[in-house]
C-alpha positions as protocol buffer text, in pm:
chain_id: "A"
residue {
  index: 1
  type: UNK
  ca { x: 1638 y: -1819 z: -2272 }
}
residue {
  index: 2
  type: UNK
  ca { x: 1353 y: -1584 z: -2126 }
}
residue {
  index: 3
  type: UNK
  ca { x: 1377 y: -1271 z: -2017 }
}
residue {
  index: 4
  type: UNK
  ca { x: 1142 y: -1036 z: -1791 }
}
residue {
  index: 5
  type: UNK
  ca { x: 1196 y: -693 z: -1895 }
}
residue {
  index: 6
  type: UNK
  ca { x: 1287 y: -488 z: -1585 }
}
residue {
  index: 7
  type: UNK
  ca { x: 1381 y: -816 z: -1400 }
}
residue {
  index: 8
  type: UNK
  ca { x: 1698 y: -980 z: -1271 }
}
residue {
  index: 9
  type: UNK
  ca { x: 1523 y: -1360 z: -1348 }
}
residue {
  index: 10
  type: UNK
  ca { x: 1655 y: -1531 z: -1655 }
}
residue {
  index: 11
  type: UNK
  ca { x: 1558 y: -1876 z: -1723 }
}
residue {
  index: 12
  type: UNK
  ca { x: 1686 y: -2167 z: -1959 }
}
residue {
  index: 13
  type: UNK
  ca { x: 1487 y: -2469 z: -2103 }
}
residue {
  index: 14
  type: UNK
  ca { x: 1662 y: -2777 z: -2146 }
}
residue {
  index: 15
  type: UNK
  ca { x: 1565 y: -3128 z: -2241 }
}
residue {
  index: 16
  type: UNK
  ca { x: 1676 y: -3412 z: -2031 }
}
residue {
  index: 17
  type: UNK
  ca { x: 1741 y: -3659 z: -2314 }
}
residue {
  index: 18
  type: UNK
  ca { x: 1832 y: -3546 z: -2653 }
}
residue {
  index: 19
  type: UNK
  ca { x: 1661 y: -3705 z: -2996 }
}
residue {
  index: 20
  type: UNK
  ca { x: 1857 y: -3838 z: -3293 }
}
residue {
  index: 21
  type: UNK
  ca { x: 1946 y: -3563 z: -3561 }
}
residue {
  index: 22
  type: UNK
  ca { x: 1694 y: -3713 z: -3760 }
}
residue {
  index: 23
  type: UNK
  ca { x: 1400 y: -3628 z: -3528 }
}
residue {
  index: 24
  type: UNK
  ca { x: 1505 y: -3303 z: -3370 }
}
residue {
  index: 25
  type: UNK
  ca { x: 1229 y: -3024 z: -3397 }
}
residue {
  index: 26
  type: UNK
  ca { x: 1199 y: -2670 z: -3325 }
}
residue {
  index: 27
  type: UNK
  ca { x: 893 y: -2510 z: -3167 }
}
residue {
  index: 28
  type: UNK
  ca { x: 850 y: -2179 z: -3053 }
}
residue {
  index: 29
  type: UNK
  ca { x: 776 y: -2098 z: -2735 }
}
residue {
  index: 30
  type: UNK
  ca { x: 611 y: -1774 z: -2544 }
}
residue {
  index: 31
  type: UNK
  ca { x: 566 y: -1720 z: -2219 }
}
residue {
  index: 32
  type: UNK
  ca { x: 425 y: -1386 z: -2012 }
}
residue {
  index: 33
  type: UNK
  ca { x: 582 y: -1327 z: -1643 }
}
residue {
  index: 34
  type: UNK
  ca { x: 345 y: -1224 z: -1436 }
}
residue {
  index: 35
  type: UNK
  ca { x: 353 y: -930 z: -1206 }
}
residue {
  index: 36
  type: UNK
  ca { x: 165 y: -873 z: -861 }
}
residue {
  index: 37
  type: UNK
  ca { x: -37 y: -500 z: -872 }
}
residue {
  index: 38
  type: UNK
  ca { x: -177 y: -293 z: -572 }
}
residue {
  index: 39
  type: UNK
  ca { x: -396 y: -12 z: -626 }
}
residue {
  index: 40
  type: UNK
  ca { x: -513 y: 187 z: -276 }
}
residue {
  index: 41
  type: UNK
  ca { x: -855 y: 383 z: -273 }
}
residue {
  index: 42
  type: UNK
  ca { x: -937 y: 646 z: -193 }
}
residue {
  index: 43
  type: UNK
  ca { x: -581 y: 802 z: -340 }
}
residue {
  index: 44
  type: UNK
  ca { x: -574 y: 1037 z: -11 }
}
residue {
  index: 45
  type: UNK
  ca { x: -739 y: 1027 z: 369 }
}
residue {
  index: 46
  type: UNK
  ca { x: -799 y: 1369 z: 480 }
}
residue {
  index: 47
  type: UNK
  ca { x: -867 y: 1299 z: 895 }
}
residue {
  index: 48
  type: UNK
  ca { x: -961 y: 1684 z: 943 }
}
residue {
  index: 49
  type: UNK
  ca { x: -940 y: 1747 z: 1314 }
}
residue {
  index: 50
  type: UNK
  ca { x: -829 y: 1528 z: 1585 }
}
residue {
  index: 51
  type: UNK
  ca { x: -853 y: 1573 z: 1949 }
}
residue {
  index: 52
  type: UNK
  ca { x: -579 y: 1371 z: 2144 }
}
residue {
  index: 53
  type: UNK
  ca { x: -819 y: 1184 z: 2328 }
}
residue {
  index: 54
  type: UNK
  ca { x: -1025 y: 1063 z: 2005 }
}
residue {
  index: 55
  type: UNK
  ca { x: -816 y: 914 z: 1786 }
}
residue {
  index: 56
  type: UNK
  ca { x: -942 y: 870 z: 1437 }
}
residue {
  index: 57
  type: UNK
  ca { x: -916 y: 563 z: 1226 }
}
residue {
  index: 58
  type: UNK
  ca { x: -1052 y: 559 z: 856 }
}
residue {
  index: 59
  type: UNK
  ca { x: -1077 y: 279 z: 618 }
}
residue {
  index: 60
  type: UNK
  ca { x: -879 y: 232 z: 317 }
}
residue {
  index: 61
  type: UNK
  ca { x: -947 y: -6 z: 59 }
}
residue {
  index: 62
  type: UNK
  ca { x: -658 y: -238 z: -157 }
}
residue {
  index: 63
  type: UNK
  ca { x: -722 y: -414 z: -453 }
}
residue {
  index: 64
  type: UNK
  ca { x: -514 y: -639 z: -613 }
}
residue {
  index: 65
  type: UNK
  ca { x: -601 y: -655 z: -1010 }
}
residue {
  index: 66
  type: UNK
  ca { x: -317 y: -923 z: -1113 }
}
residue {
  index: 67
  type: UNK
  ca { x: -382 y: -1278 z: -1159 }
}
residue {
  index: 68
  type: UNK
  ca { x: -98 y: -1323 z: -917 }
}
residue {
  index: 69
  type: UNK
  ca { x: -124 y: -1317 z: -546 }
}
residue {
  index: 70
  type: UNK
  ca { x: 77 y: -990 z: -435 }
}
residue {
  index: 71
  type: UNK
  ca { x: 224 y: -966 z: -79 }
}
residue {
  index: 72
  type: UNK
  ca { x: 217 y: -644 z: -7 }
}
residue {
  index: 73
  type: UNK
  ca { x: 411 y: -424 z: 310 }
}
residue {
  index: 74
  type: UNK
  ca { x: 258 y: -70 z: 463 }
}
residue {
  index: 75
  type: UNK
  ca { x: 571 y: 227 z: 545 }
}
residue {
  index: 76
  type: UNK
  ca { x: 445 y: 543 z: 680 }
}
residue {
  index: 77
  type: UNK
  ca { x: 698 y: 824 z: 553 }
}
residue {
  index: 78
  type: UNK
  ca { x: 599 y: 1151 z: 780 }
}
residue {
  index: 79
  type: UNK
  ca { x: 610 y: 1463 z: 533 }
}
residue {
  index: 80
  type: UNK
  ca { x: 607 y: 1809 z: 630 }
}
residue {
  index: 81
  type: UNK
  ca { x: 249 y: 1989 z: 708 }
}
residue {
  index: 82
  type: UNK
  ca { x: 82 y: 2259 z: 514 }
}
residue {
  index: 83
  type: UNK
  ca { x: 96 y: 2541 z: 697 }
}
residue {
  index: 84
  type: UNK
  ca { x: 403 y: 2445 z: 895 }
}
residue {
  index: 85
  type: UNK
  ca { x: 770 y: 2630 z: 934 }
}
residue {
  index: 86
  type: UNK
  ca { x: 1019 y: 2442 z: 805 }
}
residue {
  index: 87
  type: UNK
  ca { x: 1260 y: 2566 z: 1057 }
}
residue {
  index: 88
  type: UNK
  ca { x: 1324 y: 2396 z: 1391 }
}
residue {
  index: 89
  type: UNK
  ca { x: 1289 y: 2049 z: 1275 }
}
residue {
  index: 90
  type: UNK
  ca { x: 994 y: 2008 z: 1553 }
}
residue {
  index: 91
  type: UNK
  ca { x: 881 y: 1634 z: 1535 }
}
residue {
  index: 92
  type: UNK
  ca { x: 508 y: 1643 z: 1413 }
}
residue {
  index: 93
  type: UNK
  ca { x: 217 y: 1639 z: 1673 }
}
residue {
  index: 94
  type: UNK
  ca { x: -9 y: 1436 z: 1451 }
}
residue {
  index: 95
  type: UNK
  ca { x: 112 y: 1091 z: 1365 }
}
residue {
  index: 96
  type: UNK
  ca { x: -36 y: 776 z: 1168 }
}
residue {
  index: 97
  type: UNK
  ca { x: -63 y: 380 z: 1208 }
}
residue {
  index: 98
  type: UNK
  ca { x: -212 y: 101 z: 1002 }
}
residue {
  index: 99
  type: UNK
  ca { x: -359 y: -219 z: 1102 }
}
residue {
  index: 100
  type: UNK
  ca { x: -268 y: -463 z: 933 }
}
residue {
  index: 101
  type: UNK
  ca { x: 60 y: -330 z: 822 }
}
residue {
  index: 102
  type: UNK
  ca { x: 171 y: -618 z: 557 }
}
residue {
  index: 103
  type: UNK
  ca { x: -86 y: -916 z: 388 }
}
residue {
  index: 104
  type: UNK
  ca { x: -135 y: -1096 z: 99 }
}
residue {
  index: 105
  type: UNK
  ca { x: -428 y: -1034 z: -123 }
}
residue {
  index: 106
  type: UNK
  ca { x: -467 y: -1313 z: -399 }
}
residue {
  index: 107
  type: UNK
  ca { x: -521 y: -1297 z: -714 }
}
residue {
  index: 108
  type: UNK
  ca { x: -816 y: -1264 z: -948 }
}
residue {
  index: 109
  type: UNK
  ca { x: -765 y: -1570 z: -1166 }
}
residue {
  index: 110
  type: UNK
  ca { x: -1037 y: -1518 z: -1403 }
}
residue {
  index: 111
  type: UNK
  ca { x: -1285 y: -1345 z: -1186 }
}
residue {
  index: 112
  type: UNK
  ca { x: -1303 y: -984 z: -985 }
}
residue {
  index: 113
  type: UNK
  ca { x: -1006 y: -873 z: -821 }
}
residue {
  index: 114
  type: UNK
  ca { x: -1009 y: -961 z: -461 }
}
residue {
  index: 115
  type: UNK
  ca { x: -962 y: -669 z: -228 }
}
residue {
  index: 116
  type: UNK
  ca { x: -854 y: -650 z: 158 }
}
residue {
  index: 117
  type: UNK
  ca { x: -961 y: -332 z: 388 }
}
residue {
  index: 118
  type: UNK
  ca { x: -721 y: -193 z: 657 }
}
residue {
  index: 119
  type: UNK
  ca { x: -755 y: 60 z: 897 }
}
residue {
  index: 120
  type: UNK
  ca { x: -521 y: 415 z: 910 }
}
residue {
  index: 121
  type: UNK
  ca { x: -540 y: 580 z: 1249 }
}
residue {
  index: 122
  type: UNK
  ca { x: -500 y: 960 z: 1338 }
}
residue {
  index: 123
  type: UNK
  ca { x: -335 y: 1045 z: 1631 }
}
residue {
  index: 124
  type: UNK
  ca { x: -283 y: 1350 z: 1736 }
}
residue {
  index: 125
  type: UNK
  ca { x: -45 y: 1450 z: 2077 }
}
residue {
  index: 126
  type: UNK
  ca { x: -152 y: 1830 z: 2070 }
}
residue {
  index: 127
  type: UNK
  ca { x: -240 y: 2133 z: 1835 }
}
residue {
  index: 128
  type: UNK
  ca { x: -93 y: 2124 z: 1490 }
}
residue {
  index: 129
  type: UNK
  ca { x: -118 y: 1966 z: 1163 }
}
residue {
  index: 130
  type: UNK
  ca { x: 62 y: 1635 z: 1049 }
}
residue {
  index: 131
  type: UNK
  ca { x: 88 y: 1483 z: 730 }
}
residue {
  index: 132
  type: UNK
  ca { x: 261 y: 1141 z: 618 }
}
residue {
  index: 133
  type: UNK
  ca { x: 272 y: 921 z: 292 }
}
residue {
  index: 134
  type: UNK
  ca { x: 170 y: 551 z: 314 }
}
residue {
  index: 135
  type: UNK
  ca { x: 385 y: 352 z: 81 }
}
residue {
  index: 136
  type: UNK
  ca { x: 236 y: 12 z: -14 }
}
residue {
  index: 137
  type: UNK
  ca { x: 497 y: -203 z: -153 }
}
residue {
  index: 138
  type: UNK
  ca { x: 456 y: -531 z: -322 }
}
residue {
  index: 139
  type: UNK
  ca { x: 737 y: -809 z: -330 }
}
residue {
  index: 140
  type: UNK
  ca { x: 787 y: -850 z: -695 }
}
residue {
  index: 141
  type: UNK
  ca { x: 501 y: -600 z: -821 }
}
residue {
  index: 142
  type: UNK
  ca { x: 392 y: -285 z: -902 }
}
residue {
  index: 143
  type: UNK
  ca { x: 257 y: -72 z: -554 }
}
residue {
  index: 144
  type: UNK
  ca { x: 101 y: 250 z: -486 }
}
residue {
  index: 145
  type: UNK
  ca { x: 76 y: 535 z: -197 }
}
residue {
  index: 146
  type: UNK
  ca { x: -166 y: 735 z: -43 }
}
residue {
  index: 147
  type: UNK
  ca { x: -136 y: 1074 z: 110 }
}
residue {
  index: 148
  type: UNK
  ca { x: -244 y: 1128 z: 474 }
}
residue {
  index: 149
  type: UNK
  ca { x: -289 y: 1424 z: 674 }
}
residue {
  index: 150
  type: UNK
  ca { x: -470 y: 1533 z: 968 }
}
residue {
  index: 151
  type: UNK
  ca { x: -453 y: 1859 z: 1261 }
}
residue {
  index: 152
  type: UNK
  ca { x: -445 y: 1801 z: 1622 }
}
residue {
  index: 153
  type: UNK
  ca { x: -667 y: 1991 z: 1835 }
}
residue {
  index: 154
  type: UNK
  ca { x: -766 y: 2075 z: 2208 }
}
residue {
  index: 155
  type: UNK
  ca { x: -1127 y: 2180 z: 2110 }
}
residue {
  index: 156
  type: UNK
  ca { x: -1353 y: 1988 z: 2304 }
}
residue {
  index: 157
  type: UNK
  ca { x: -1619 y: 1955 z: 2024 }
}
residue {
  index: 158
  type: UNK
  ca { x: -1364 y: 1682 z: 1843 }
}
residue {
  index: 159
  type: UNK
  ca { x: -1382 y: 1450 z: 2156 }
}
residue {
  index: 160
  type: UNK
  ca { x: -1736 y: 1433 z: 2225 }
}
residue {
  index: 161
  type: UNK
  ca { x: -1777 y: 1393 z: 1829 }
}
residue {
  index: 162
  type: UNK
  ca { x: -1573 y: 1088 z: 1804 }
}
residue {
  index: 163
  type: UNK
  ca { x: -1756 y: 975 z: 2120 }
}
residue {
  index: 164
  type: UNK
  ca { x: -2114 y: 970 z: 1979 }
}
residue {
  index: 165
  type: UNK
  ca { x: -1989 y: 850 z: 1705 }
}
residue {
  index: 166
  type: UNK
  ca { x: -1898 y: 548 z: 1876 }
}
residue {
  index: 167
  type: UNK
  ca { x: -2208 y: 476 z: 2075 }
}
């Protein structure tokens, strides 16, 4: 019987027609259970300011070192600000989406580990600061999370630098 440590998967090895006493042998047997892995870089996206009419997206990169293929999901888990009163329970004014939110990276067999980019947007409805955590989960694997934050702001500067950026 095998056994993954940390798993709920046991499996049994059976032979579908038995020898004669005579000729029975025992070998040993080893086997590894692989795991899918998903590290995120860089560990944290700092969007700085934001106007509401410039949203900011920023590129994150995900690597998947396992010689599995790991299917991963995105879960953005809003955090409280720096800087922020934690009375009131007011609904943050800067908030966060991903594109693609869920893929599968493969594996690296016996080369590099093969990597996937996606795309974290800042929005921001008004003045103040928001902050969220991106969770990265893997079905059957090891994942990671990254640490966002970002501050809404009216000042005109922001919008006209995300527009020449663009051009």
């Amino acid at each position: 019987m095998l056994a993954c440590a940390g798993c709920t998967n046991n499996y049994r090895l059976r032979s579908s027609s038995l020898p004669p006493p005579a000729c029975l042998q025992r070998l040993p047997l080893a086997a590894t259970v692989l795991h899918p892995a998903l590290t995120a870089a860089p560990a944290s996206l700092d969007f700085g300011l934001v106007h509401p009419a410039a949203p900011r997206p920023l590129q994150l990169l995900l690597t998947n070192p396992s010689r599995v293929d790991a299917a991963w999901q995105a879960q953005l888990v809003s955090l409280p600000a720096a800087g922020t009163a934690a009375a009131g329970g007011a609904a943050s004014l800067t908030r966060f989406a991903v594109e693609p939110a869920a893929g599968v990276i493969p594996g690296r067999g016996l080369g590099m580990p093969k990597n996937q980019r996606i795309t974290v947007t800042c929005v921001a409805a008004g003045n103040g600061p928001g902050a969220a955590e991106l969770r990265l989960s893997v079905a059957h694997g090891a994942g990671c999370s990254v640490r966002l934050q970002g501050c809404g702001t009216f000042d005109e500067a922001q919008e006209y630098l995300a527009v020449l950026k663009d051009m």
